[in-house]
mmCIF file as gemmi writes it, N, C-alpha and C atoms, coordinates in Angstrom:
data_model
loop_
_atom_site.group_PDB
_atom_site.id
_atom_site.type_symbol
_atom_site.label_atom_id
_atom_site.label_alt_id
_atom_site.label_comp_id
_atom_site.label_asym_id
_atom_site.label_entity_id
_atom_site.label_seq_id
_atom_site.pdbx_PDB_ins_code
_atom_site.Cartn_x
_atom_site.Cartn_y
_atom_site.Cartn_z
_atom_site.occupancy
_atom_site.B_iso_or_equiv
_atom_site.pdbx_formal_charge
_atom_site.auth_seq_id
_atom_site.auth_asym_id
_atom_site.pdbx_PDB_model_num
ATOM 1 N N . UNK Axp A 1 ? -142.411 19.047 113.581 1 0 ? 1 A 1
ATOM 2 C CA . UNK Axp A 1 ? -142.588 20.472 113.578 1 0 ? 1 A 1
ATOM 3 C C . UNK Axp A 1 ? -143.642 20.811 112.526 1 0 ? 1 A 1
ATOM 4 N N . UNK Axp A 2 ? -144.778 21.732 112.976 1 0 ? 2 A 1
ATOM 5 C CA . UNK Axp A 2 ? -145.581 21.798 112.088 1 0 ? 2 A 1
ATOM 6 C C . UNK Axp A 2 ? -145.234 22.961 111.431 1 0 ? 2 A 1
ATOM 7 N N . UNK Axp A 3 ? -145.756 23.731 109.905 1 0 ? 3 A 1
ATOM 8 C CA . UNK Axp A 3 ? -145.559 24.377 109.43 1 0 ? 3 A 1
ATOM 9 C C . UNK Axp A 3 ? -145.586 26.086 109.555 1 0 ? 3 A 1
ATOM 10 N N . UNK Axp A 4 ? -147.015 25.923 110.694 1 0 ? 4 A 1
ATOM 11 C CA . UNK Axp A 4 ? -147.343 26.876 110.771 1 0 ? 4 A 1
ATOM 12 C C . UNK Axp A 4 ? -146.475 27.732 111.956 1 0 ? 4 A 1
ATOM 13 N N . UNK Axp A 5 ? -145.359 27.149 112.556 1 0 ? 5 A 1
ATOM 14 C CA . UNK Axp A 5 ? -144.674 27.294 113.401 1 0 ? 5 A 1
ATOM 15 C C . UNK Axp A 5 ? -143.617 27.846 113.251 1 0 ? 5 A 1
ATOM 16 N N . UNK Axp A 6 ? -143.155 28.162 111.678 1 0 ? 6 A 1
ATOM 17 C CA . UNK Axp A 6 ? -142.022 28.742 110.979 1 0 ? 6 A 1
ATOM 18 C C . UNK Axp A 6 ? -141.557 29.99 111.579 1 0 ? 6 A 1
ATOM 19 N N . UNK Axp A 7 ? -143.227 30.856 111.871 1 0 ? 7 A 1
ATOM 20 C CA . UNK Axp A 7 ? -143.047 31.906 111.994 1 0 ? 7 A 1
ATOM 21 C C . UNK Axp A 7 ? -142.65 32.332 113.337 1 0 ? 7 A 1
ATOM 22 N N . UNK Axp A 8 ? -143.097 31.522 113.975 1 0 ? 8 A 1
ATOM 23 C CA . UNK Axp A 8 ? -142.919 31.66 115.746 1 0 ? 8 A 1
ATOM 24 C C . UNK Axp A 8 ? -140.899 31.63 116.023 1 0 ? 8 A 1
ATOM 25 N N . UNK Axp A 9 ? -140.772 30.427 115.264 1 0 ? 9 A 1
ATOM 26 C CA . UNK Axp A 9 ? -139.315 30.712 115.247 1 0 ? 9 A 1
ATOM 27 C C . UNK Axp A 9 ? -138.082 31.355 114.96 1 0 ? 9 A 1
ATOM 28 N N . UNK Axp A 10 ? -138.909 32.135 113.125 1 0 ? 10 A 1
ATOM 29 C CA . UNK Axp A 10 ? -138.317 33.526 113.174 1 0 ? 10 A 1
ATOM 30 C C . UNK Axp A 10 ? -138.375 34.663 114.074 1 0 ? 10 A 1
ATOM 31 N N . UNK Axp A 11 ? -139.368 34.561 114.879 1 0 ? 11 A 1
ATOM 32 C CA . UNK Axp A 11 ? -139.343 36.027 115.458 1 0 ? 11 A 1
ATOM 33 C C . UNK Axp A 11 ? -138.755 35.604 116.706 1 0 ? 11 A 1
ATOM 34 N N . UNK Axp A 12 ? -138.665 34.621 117.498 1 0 ? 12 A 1
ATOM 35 C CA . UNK Axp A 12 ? -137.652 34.183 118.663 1 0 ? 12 A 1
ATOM 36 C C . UNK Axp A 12 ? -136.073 34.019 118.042 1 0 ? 12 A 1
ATOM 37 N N . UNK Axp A 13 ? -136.024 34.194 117.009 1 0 ? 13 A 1
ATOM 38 C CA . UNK Axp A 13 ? -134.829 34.09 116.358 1 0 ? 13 A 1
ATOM 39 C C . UNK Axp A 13 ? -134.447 35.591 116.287 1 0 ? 13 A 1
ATOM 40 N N . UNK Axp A 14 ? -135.017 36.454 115.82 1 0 ? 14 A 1
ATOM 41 C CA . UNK Axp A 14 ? -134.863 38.063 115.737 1 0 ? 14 A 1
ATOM 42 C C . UNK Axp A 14 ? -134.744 38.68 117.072 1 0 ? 14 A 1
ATOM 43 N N . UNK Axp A 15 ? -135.704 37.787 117.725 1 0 ? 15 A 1
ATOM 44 C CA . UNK Axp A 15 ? -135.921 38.771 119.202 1 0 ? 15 A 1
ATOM 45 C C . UNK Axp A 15 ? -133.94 38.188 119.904 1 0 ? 15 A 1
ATOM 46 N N . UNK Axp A 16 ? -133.733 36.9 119.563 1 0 ? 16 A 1
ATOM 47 C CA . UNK Axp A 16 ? -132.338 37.056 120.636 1 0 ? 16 A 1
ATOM 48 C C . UNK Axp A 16 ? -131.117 37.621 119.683 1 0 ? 16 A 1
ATOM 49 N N . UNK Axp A 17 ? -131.333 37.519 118.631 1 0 ? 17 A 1
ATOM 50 C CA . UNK Axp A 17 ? -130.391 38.557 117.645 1 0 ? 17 A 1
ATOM 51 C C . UNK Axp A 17 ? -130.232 40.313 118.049 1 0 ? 17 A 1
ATOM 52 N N . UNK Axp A 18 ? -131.228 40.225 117.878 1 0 ? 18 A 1
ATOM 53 C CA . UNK Axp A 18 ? -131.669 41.967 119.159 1 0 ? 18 A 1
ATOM 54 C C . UNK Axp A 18 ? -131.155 42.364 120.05 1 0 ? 18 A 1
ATOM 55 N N . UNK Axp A 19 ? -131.6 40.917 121.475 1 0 ? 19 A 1
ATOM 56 C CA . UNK Axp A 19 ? -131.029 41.211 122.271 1 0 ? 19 A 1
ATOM 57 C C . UNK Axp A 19 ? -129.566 40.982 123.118 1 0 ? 19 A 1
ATOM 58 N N . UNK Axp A 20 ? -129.47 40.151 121.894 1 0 ? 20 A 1
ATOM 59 C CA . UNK Axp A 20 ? -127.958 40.188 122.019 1 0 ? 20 A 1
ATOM 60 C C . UNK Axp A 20 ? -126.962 41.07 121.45 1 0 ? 20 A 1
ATOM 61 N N . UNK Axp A 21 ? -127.312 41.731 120.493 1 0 ? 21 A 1
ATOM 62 C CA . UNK Axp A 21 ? -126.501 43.226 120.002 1 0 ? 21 A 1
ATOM 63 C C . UNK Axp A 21 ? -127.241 44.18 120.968 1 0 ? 21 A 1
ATOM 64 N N . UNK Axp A 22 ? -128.077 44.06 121.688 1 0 ? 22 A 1
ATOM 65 C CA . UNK Axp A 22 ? -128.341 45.343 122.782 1 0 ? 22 A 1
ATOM 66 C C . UNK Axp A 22 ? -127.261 45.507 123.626 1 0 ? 22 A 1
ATOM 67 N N . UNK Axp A 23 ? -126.996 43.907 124.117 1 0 ? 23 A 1
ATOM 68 C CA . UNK Axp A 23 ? -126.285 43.678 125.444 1 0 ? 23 A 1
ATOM 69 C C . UNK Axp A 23 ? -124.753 43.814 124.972 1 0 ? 23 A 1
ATOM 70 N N . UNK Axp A 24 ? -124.797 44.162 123.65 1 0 ? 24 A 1
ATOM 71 C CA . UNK Axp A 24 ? -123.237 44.468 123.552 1 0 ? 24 A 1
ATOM 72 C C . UNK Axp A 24 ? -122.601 43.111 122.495 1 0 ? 24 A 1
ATOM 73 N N . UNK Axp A 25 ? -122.755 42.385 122.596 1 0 ? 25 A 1
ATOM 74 C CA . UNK Axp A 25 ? -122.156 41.312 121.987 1 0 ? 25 A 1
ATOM 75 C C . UNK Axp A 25 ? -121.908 41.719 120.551 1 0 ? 25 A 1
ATOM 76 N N . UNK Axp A 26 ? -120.881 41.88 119.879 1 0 ? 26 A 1
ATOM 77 C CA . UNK Axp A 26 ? -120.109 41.959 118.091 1 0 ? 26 A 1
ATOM 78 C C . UNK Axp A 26 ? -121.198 41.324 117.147 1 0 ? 26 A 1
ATOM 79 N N . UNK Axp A 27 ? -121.595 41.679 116.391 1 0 ? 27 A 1
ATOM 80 C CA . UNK Axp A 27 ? -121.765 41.407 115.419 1 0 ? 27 A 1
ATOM 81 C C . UNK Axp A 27 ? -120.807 40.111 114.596 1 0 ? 27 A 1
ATOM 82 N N . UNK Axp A 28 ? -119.875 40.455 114.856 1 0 ? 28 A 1
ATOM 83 C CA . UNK Axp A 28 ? -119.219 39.663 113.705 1 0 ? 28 A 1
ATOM 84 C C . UNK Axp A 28 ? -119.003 38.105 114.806 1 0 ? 28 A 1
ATOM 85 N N . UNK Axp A 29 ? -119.249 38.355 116.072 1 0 ? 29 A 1
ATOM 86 C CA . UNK Axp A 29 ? -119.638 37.146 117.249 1 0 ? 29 A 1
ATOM 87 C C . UNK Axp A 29 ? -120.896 36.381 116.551 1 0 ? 29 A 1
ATOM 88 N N . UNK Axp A 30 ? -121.859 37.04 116.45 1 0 ? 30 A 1
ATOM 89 C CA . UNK Axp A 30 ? -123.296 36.514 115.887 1 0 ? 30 A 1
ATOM 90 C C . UNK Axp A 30 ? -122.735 36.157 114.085 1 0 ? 30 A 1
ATOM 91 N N . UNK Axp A 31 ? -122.225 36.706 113.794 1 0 ? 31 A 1
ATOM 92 C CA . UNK Axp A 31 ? -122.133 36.004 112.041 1 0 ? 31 A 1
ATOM 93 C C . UNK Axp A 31 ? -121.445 34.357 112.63 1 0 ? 31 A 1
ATOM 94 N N . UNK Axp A 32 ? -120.23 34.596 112.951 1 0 ? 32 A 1
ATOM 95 C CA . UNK Axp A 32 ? -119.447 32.926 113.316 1 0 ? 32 A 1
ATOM 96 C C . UNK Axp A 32 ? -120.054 32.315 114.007 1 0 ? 32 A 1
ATOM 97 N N . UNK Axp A 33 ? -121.316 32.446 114.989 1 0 ? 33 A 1
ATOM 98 C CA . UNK Axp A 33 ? -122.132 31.533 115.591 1 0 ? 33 A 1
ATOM 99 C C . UNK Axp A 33 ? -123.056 31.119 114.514 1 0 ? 33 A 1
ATOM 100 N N . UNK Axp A 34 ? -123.681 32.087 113.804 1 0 ? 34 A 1
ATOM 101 C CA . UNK Axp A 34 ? -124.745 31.603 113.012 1 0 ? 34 A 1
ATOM 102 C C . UNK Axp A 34 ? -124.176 30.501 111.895 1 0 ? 34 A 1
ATOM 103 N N . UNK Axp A 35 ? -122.838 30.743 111.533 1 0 ? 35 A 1
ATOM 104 C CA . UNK Axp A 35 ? -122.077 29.493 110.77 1 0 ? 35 A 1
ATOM 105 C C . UNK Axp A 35 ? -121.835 28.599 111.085 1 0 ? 35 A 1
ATOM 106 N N . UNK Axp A 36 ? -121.168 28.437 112.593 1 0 ? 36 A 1
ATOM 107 C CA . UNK Axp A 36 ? -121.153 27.584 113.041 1 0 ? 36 A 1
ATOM 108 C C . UNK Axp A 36 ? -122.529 26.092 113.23 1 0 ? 36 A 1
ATOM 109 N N . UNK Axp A 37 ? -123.639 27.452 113.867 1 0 ? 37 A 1
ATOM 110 C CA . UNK Axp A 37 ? -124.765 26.319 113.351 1 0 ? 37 A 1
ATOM 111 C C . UNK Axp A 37 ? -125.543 26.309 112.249 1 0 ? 37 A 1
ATOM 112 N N . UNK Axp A 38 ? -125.302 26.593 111.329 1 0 ? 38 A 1
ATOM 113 C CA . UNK Axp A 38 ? -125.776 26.37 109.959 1 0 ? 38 A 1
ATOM 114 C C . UNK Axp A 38 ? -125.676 24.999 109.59 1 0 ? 38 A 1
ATOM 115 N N . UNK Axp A 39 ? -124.622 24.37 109.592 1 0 ? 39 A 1
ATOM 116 C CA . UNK Axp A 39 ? -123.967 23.225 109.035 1 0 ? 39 A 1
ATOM 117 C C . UNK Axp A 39 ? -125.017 22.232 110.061 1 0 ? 39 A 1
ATOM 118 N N . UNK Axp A 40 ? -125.032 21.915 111.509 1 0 ? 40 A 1
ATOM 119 C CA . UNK Axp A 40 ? -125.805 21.155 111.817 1 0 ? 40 A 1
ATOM 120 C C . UNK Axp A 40 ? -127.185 20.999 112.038 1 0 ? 40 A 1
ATOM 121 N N . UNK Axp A 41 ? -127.969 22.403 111.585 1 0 ? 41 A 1
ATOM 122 C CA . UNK Axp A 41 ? -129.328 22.898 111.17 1 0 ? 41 A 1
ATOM 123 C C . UNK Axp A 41 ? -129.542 22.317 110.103 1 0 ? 41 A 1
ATOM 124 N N . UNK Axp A 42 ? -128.636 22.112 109.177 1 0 ? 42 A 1
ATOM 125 C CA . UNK Axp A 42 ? -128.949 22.027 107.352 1 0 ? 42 A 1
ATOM 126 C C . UNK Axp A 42 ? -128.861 20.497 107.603 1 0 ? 42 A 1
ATOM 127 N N . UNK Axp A 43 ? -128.384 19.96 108.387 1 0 ? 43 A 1
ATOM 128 C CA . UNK Axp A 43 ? -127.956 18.45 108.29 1 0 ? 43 A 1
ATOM 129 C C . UNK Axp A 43 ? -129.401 17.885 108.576 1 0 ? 43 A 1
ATOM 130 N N . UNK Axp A 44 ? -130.125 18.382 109.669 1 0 ? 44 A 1
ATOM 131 C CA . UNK Axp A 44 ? -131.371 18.236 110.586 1 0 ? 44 A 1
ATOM 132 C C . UNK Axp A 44 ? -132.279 18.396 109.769 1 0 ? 44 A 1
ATOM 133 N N . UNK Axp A 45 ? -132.717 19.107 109.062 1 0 ? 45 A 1
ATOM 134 C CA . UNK Axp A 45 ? -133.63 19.494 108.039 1 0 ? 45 A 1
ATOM 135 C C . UNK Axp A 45 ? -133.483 18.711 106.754 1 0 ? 45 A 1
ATOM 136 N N . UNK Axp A 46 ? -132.004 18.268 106.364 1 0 ? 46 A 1
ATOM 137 C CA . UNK Axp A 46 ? -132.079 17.418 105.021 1 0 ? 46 A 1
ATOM 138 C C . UNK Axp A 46 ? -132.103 15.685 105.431 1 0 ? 46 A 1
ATOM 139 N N . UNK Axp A 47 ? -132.302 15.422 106.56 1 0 ? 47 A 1
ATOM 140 C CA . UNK Axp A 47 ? -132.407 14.178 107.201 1 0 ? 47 A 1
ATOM 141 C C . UNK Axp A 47 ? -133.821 14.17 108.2 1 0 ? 47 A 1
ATOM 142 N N . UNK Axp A 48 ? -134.503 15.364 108.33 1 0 ? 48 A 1
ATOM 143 C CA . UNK Axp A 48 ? -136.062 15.186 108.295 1 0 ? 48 A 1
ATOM 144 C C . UNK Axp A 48 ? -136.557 14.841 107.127 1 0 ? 48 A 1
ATOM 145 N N . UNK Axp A 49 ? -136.183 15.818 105.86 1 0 ? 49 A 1
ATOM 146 C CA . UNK Axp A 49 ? -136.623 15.858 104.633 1 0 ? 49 A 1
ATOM 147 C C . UNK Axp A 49 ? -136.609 14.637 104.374 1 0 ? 49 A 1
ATOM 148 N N . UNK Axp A 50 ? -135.7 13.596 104.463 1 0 ? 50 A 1
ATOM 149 C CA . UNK Axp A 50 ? -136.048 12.082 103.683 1 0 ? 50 A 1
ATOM 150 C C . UNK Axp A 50 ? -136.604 10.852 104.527 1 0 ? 50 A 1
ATOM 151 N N . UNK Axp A 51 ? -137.542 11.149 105.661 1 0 ? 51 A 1
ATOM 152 C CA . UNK Axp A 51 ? -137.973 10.56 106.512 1 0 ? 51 A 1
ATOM 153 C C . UNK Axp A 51 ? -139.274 9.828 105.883 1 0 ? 51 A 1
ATOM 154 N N . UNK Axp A 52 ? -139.318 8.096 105.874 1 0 ? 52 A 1
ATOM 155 C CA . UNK Axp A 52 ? -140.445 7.785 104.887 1 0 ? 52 A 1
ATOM 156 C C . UNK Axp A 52 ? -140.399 7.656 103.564 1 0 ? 52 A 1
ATOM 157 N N . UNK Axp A 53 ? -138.884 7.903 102.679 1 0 ? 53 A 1
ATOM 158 C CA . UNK Axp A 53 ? -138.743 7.931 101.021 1 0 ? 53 A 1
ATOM 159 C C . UNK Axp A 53 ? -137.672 6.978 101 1 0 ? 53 A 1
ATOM 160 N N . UNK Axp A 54 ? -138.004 6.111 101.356 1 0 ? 54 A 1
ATOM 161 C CA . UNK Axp A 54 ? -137.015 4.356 100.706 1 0 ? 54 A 1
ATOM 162 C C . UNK Axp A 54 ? -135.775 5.085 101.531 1 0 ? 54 A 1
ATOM 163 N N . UNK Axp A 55 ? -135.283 4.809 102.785 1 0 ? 55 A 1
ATOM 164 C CA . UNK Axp A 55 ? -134.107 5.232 103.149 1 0 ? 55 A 1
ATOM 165 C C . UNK Axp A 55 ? -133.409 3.564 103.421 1 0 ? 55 A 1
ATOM 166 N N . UNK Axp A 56 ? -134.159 2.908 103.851 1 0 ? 56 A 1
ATOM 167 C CA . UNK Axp A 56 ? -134.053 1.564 104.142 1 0 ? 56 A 1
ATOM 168 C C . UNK Axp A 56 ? -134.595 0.815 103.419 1 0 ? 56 A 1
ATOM 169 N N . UNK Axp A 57 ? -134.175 -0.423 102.739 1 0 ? 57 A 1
ATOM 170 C CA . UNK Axp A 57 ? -135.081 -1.703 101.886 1 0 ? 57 A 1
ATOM 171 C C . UNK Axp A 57 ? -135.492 -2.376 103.151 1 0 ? 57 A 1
ATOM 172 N N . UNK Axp A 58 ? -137.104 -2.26 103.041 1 0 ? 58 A 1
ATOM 173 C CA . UNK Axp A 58 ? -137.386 -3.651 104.186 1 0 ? 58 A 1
ATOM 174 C C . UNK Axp A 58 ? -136.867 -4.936 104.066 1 0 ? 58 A 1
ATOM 175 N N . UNK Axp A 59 ? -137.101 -4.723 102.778 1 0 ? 59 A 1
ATOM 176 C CA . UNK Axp A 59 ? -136.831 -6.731 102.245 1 0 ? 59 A 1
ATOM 177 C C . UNK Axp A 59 ? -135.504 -7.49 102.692 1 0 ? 59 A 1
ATOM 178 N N . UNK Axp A 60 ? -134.792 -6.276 102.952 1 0 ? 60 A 1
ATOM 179 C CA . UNK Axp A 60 ? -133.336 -6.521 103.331 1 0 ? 60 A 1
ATOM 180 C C . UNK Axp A 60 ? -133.211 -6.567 104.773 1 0 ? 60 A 1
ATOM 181 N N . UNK Axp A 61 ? -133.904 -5.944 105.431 1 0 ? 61 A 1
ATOM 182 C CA . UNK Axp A 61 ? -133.964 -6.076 106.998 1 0 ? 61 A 1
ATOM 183 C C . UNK Axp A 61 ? -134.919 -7.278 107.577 1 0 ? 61 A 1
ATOM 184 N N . UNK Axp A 62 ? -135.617 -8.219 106.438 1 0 ? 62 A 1
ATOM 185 C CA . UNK Axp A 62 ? -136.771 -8.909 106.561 1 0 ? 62 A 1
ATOM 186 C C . UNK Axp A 62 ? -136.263 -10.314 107.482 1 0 ? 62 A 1
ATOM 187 N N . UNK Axp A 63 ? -136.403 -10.755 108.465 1 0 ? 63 A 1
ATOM 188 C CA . UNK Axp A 63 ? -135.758 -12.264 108.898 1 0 ? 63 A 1
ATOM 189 C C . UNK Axp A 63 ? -136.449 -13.448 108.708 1 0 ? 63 A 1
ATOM 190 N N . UNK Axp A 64 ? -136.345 -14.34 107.762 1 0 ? 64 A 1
ATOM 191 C CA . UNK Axp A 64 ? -137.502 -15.642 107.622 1 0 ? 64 A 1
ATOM 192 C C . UNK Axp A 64 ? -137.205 -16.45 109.029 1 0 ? 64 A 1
ATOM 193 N N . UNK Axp A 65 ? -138.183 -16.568 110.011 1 0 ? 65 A 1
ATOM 194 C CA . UNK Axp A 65 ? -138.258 -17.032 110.938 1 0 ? 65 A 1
ATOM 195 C C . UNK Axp A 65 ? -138.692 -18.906 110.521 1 0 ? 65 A 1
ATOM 196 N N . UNK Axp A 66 ? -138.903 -19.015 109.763 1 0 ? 66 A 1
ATOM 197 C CA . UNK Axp A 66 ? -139.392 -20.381 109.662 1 0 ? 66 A 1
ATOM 198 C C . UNK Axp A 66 ? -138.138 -21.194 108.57 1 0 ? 66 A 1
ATOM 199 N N . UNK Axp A 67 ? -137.649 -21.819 109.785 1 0 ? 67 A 1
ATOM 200 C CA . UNK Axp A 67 ? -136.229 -22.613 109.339 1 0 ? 67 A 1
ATOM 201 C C . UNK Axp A 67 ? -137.121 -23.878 109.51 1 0 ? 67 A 1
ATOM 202 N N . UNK Axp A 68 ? -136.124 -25.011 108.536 1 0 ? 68 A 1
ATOM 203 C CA . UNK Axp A 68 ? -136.546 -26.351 108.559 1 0 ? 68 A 1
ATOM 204 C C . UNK Axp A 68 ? -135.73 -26.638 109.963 1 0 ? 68 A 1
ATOM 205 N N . UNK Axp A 69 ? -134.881 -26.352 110.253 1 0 ? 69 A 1
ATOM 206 C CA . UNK Axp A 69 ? -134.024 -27.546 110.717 1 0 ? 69 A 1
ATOM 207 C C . UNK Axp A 69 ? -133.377 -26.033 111.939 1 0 ? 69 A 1
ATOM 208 N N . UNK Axp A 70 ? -132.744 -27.095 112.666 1 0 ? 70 A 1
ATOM 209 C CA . UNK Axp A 70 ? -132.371 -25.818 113.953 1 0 ? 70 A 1
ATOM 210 C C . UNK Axp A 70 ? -131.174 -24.992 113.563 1 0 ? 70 A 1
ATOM 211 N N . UNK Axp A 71 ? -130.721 -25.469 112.355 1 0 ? 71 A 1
ATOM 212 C CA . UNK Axp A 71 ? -129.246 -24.561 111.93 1 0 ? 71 A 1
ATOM 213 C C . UNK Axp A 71 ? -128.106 -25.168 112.309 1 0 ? 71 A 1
ATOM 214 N N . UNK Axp A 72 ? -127.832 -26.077 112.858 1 0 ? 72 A 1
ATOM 215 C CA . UNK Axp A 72 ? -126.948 -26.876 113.563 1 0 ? 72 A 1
ATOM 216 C C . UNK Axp A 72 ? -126.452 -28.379 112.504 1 0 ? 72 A 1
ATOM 217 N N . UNK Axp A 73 ? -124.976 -28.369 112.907 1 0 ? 73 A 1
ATOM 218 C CA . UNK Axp A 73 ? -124.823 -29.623 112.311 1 0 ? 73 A 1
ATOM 219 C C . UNK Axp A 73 ? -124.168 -30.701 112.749 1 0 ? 73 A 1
């Protein structure tokens, strides 16, 4: 997601907030949805955030392919 895209998503975010209190829907319907996905929004964003910053040791995932012997005894 690029940055400059923040904004596009607030206002598709406002526009169905809108039109969903037009069409009648509670308010307090839209607060417990928006909580509801908060928690797996925040998860998404703090697990983009560490994408590329040592999440994994290579060295540890590394396999030495060059055995003497076939492993067998």
């Amino acid at each position: 997601m690029k940055q400059n895209q923040w904004g596009l998503y607030a206002i598709a975010v406002a526009i169905a907030v809108v039109g969903a209190l037009a069409l009648g829907v509670p308010v307090g319907t839209l607060a417990i949805l928006g909580v509801a996905l908060a928690c797996p929004l925040m998860m998404f964003f703090m697990m983009r955030g560490m994408h590329g910053q040592g999440g994994h040791d290579e060295k540890l995932h590394r396999h030495d392919d060059d055995h003497s012997g076939s492993g067998r005894v």
